[in-house]
C-alpha positions in Angstrom: 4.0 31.9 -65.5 1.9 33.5 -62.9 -1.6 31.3 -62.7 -3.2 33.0 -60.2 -6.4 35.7 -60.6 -4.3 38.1 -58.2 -0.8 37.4 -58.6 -0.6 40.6 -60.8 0.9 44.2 -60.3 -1.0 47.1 -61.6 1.1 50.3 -63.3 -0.4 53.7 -63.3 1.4 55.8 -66.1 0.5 59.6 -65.7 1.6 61.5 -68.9 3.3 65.1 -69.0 0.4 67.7 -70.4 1.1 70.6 -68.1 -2.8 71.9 -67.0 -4.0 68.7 -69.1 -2.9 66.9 -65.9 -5.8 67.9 -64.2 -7.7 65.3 -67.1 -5.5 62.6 -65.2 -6.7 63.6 -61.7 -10.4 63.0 -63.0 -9.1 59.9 -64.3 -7.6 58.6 -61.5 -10.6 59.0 -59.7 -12.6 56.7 -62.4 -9.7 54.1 -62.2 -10.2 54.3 -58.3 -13.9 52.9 -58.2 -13.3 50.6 -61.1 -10.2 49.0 -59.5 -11.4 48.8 -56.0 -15.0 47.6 -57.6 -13.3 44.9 -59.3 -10.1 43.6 -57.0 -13.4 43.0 -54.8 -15.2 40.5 -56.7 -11.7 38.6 -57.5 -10.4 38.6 -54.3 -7.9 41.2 -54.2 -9.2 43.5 -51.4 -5.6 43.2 -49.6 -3.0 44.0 -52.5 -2.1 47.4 -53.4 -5.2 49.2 -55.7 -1.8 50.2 -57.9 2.0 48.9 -57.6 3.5 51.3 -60.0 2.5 54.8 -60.5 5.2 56.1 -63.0 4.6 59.7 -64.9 6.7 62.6 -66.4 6.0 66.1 -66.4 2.6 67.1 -64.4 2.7 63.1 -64.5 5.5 63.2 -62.1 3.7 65.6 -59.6 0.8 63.8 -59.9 2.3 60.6 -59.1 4.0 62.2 -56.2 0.8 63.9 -54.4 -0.7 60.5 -55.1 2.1 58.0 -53.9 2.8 60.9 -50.6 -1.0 60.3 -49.6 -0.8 56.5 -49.8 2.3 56.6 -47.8 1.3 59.2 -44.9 -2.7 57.8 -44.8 -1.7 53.9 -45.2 -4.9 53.7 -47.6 -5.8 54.6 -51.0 -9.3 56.0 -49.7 -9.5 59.8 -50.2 -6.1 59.4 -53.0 -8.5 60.9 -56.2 -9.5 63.5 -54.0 -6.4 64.7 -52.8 -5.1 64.9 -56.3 -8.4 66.7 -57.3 -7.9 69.2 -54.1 -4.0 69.5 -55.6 -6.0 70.7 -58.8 -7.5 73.3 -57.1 -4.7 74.7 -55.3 -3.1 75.2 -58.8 -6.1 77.1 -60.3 -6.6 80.7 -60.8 -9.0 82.8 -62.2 -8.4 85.1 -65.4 -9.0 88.9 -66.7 -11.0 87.2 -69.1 -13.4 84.9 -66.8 -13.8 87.7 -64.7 -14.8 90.1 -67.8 -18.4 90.9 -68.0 -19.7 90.2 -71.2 -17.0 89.0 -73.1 -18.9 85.6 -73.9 -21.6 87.6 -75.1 -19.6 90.3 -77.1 -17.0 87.2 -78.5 -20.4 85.3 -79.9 -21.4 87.9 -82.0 -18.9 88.3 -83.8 -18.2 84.4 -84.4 -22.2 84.6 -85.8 -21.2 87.7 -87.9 -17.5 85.1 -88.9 -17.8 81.7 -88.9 -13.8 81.9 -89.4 -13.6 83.9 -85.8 -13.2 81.4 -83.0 -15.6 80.4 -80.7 -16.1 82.3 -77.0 -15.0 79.3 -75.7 -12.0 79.3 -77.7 -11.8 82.5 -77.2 -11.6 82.4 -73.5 -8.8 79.6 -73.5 -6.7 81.8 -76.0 -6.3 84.4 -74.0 -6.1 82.7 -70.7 -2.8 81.4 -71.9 -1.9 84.7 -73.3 -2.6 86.4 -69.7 -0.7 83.2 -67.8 2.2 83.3 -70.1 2.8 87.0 -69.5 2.0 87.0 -65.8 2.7 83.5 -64.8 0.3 81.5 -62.5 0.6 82.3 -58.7 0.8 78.6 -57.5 2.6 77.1 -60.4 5.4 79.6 -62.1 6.1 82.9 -62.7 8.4 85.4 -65.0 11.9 84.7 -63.7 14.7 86.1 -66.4 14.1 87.6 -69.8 17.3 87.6 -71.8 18.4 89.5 -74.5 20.1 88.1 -77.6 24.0 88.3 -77.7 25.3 85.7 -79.5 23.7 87.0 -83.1 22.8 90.1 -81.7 19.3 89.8 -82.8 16.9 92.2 -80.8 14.0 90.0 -81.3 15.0 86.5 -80.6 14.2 87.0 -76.3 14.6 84.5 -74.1 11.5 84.3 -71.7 12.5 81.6 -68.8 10.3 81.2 -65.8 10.9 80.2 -62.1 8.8 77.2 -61.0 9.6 78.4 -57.0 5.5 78.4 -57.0 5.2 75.2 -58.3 7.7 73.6 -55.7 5.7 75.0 -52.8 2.7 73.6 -54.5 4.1 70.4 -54.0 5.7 70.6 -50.9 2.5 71.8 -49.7 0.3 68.5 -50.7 2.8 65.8 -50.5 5.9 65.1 -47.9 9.7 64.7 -49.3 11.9 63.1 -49.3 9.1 59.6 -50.3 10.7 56.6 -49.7 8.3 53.4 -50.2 8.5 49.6 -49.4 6.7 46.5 -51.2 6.9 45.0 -47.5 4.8 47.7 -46.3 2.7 47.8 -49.2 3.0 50.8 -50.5 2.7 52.1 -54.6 6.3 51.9 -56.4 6.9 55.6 -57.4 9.1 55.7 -60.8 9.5 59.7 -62.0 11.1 60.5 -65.4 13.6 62.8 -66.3 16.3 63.4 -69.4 19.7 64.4 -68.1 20.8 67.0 -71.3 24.1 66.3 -72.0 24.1 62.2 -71.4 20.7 62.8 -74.3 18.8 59.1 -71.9 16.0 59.0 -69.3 17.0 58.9 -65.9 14.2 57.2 -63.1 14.1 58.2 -60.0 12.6 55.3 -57.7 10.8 54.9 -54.6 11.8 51.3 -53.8 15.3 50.4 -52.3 17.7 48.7 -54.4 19.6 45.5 -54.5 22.4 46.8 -51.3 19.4 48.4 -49.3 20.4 51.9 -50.5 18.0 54.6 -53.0 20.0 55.8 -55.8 19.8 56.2 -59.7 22.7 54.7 -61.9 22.9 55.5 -65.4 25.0 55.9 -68.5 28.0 53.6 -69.5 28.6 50.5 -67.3 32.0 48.5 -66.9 35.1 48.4 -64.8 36.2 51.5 -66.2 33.5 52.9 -63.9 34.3 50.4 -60.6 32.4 51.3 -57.5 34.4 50.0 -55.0 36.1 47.9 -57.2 32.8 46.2 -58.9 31.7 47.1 -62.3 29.6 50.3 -61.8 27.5 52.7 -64.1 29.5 56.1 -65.6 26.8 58.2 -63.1 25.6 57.5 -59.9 23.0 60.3 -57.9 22.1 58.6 -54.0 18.9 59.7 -52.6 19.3 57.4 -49.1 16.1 59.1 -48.1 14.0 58.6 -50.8 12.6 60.9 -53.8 13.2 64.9 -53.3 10.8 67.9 -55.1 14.1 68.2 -56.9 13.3 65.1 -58.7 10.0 65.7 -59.5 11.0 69.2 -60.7 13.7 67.8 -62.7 10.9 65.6 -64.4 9.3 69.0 -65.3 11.5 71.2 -66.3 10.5 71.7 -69.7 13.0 73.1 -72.3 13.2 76.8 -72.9 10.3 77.6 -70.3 12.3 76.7 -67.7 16.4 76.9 -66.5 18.0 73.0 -66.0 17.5 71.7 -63.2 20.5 70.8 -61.3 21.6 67.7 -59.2 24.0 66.3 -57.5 26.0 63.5 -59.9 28.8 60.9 -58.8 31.0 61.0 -61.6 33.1 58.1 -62.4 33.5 58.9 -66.2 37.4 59.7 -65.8 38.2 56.5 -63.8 39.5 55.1 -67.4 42.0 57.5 -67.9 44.0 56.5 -64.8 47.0 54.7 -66.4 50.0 55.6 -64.6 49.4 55.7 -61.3 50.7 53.3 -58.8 48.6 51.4 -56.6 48.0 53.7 -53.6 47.5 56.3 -56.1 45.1 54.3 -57.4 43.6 53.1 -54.0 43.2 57.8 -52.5 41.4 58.1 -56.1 38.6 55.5 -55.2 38.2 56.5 -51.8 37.3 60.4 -53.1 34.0 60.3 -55.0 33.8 62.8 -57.6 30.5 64.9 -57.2 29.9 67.3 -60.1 26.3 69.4 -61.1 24.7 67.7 -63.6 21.6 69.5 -66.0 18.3 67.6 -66.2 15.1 68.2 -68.3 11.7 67.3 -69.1 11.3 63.7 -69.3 8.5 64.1 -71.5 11.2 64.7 -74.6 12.3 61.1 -74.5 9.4 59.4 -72.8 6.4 61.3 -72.3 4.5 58.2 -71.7 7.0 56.5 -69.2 5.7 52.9 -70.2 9.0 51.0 -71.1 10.9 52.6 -68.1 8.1 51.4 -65.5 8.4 47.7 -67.6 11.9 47.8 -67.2 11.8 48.8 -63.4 9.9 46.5 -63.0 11.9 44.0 -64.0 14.9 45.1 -62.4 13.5 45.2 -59.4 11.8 41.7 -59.1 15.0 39.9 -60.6 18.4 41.9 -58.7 16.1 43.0 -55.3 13.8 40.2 -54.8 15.4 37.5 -56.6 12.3 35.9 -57.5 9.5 35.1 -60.2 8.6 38.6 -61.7 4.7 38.9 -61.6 2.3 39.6 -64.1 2.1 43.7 -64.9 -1.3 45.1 -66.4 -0.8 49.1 -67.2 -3.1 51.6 -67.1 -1.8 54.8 -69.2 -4.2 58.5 -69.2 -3.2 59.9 -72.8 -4.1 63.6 -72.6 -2.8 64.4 -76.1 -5.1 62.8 -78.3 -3.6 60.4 -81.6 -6.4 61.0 -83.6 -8.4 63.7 -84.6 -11.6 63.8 -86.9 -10.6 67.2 -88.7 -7.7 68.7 -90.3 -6.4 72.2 -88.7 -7.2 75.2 -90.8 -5.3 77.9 -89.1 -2.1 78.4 -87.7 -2.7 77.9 -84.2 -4.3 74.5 -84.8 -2.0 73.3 -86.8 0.2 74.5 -84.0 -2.0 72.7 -81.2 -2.5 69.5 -83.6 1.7 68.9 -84.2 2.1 69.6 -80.3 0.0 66.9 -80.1 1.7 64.7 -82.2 4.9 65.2 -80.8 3.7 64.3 -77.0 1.2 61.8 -77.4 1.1 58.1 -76.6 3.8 56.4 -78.6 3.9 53.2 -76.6 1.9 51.0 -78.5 4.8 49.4 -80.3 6.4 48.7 -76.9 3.0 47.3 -75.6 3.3 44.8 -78.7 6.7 44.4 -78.1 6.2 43.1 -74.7 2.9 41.1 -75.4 4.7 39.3 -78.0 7.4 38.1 -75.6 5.6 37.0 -73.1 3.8 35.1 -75.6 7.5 33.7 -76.9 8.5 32.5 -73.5 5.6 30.9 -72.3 5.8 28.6 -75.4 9.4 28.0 -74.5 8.0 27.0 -71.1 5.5 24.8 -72.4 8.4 23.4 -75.0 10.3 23.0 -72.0 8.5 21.2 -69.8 6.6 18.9 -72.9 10.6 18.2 -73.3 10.9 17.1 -69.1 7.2 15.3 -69.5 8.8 13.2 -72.4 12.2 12.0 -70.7 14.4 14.1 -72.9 17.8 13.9 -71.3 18.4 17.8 -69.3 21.8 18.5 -70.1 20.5 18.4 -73.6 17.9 20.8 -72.8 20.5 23.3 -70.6 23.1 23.0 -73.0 20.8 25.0 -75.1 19.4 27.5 -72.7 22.9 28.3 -71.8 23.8 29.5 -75.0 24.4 33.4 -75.8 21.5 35.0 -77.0 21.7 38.2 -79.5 19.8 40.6 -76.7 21.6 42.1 -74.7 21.3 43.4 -70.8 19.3 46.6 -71.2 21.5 48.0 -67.8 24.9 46.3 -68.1 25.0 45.5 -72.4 25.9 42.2 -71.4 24.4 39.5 -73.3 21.8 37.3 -72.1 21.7 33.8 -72.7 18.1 31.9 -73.7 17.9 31.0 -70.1 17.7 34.5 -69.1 15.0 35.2 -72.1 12.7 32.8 -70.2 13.7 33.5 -66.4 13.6 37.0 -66.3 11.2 38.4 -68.8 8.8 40.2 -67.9 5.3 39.2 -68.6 2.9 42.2 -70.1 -1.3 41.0 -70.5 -2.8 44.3 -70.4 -2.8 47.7 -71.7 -5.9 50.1 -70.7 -5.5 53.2 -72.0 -7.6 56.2 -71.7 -7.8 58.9 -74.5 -8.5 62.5 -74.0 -10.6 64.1 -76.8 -9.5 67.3 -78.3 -13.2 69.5 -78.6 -13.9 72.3 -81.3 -12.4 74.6 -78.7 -8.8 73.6 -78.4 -5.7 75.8 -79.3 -2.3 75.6 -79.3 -1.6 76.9 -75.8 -4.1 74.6 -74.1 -1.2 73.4 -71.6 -0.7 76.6 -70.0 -4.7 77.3 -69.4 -4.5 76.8 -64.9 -8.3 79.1 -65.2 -10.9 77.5 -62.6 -13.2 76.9 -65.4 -10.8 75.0 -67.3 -9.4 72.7 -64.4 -12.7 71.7 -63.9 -13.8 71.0 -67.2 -11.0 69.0 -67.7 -11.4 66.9 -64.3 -15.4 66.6 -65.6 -14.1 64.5 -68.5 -11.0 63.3 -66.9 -13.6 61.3 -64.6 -16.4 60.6 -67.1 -14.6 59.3 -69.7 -12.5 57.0 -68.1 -15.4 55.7 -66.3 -16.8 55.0 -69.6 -13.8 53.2 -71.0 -12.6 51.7 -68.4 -16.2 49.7 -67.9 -16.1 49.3 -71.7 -12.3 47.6 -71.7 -13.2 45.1 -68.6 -16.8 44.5 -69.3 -14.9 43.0 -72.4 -11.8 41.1 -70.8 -15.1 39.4 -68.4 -16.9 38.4 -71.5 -14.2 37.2 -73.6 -12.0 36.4 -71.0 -8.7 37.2 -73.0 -6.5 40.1 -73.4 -8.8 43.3 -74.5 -7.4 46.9 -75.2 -8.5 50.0 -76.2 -6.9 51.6 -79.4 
């Protein structure tokens, strides 16, 4: 176990909200002056201000604007305000804001009808209404509207939109392919995507992998799927230049809105029905690599909060790349759909806005205990371990039982790990910060597709502010106790 005050890595997990990602640009910018406040005062000025910075959705493009700066600048001075200036670029301003009056007019009647909405409300409402009709010019626009012809129903449309905007957006604030290096110092970018018909996430990384290539493997793993004669993974995509927009658009293609997005794929799924052939049949069939389009959505179905899949990165990467002692990881996650809320819905589009919520909000608290409680489990075996090697008990006794099969099993390969690997390559979790969004009186159901200027900026205001708030609360506490502390 990692003794040291600085021989930790820090994760950023950026969660997929659509406009609500502009409450994680705020954020970030509170996390920014905490973190470089406090890797001062315990001696951390040289280590990265964040290792990780994983996200799906808007999380994925937020990560990327961030990680691209850090990269190009060599320095995470100016990062919260070139993600804030990315917020900008996205904005635009609505019939509504721009309507003389309306607040005015809107609040009368509300006085008149308590049951009418608020202005504010109001406002948001049909900003989305506008944006979903019209599009936004710097993140998507109308693309295809299709007609039913499977049931022949004239009113079940199909409304997709092109996010051709949205990629110029990004190409615009961060430089692809991104390609990053632990030598160099530079943040770990993990983006998350689902690919359709496999039904798993699929990470895109930043760092290089065990042979020096970049590249994603996934699905089933065994000879069946040889690389080169090695056991392999069923699908293999190669980025050797790092992370394209492609990915991050993959991460945020959300269902329905948007088309799949399409990728490249080596396929090696059919490699197990080769029976017959002869050996130089056999031998021409490995040499040509199967390359099929593959469909990719939203990560956000799976993992909205990507917490597991920057734990288990993170682990891969310290065990098969650098073949050493995996550090410490402390996590930082920005919830933008709130868990709680004080008051029950009354109306359809709040019940609307509060099951949206629901369904994308931070589920990872299970996993957080999950991976406390480990790392709690193997540093008792280590103490157990070594009280065993302080008290002359033969080794051989003590290997014979750490080389015996455990019941978990490889989360890449579905090998089983013996309780030798339990204790080697686990990796250790102390601390979870997580900041929570609050849902006001004004929210509806549409509230991801509000880009208006007032809106971004409102949400950046209490991105910042209340992150600043918890985040002092959650580490004024881990000084005073000095033990694990987390906000719930």
């Amino acid at each position: 176990m990692l003794t040291s005050p600085i021989d930790f890595q820090r994760a950023l997990i950026f969660q997929g909200g659509g406009s609500l990602g502009a409450y994680e640009a705020g954020a970030y910018k509170a996390f920014y002056e905490l973190a470089s406040e406090r890797d001062k005062i315990i001696g951390r000025k040289d280590k990265p201000l964040f290792d990780i910075v994983a996200g799906t959705s808007i999380g994925a493009m937020n990560a990327s604007v961030l990680v691209s700066y850090v990269k190009e600048k060599k320095t995470w001075r100016g990062s919260a305000e070139r993600l804030i200036e990315f917020w900008e670029h996205l904005t635009t301003e609505s019939v509504v804001d721009k309507m003389p009056g309306f607040t005015q007019w809107w609040d009368y009647w509300h006085y008149l009808n308590n049951v009418v909405a608020t202005s504010e409300s109001a406002r948001r409402y049909y900003n989305t209404k506008q944006f979903i009709l019209k599009g936004v010019p710097n993140v998507f626009k109308p693309s295809q509207t299709l007609t039913d012809k499977t049931f022949l129903d004239p009113s079940n449309v199909w409304y997709i939109y092109s996010n051709g905007p949205l990629k110029q957006s990004l190409e615009n604030f961060a430089k692809f392919p991104i390609a990053t290096s632990y030598e160099k110092k530079e943040p770990r970018l993990l983006l998350v995507a689902v690919d359709v018909q496999e039904g798993n996430t699929v990470v895109f990384d930043s760092y290089e992998k065990p042979d020096g290539s970049h590249k994603t493997e996934y699905g089933r793993y065994g000879m069946e799927y040889s690389h080169n004669g090695n056991e392999g993974f069923e699908h293999v995509i190669r980025y050797n230049n790092g992370i394209e927009v492609e990915f991050v658009l993959a991460s945020g293609s959300v269902p329905v809105n948007y088309d799949y997005t399409k990728l490249m794929v080596e396929d090696y799924s059919n490699k197990h029905k080769i029976k017959s052939e002869n050996r130089d049949e056999k031998k021409s069939r490995r040499k040509s690599i199967n390359k099929k389009e593959r469909y990719f959505w939203d990560g956000g179905i799976i993992a909205n909060t990507p917490l597991r899949e920057a734990i288990m990165e993170h682990r891969k990467y310290w065990h098969y790349v650098r073949k050493s002692e995996i550090p410490l990881l402390r996590a930082f996650i920005i919830n933008v759909h709130p868990i709680k809320q004080e008051y029950l819905p009354a109306n359809y589009d709040g019940v609307v806005d509060r099951k949206n919520d629901l369904t994308y909000h931070d589920r990872t608290l299970f996993d957080e205990r999950m991976a406390i409680m480990v790392t709690d489990y193997v540093n008792i075996i280590k103490k157990l371990i070594k009280l065993a090697d302080d008290n002359k008990i033969r080794k051989e006794l003590v290997d014979n039982i750490l080389q015996q099969q455990a019941l978990t099993r490889n989360f890449m390969t579905g090998k089983h790990f013996t309780y030798a690997d339990l204790t080697e390559y686990m990796v250790s979790v102390d601390l979870v910060v997580r900041v929570e969004r609050k849902n006001d009186i004004h929210t509806i159901s549409n509230k991801t597709f509000d880009f208006s200027n007032t809106t971004i900026r409102q949400l950046i205001k209490d991105g910042y502010e209340e992150a600043l708030d918890q985040g002092t609360k959650i580490l004024q506490k881990w000084d005073s106790e000095g033990h694990v502390a987390q906000l719930s």
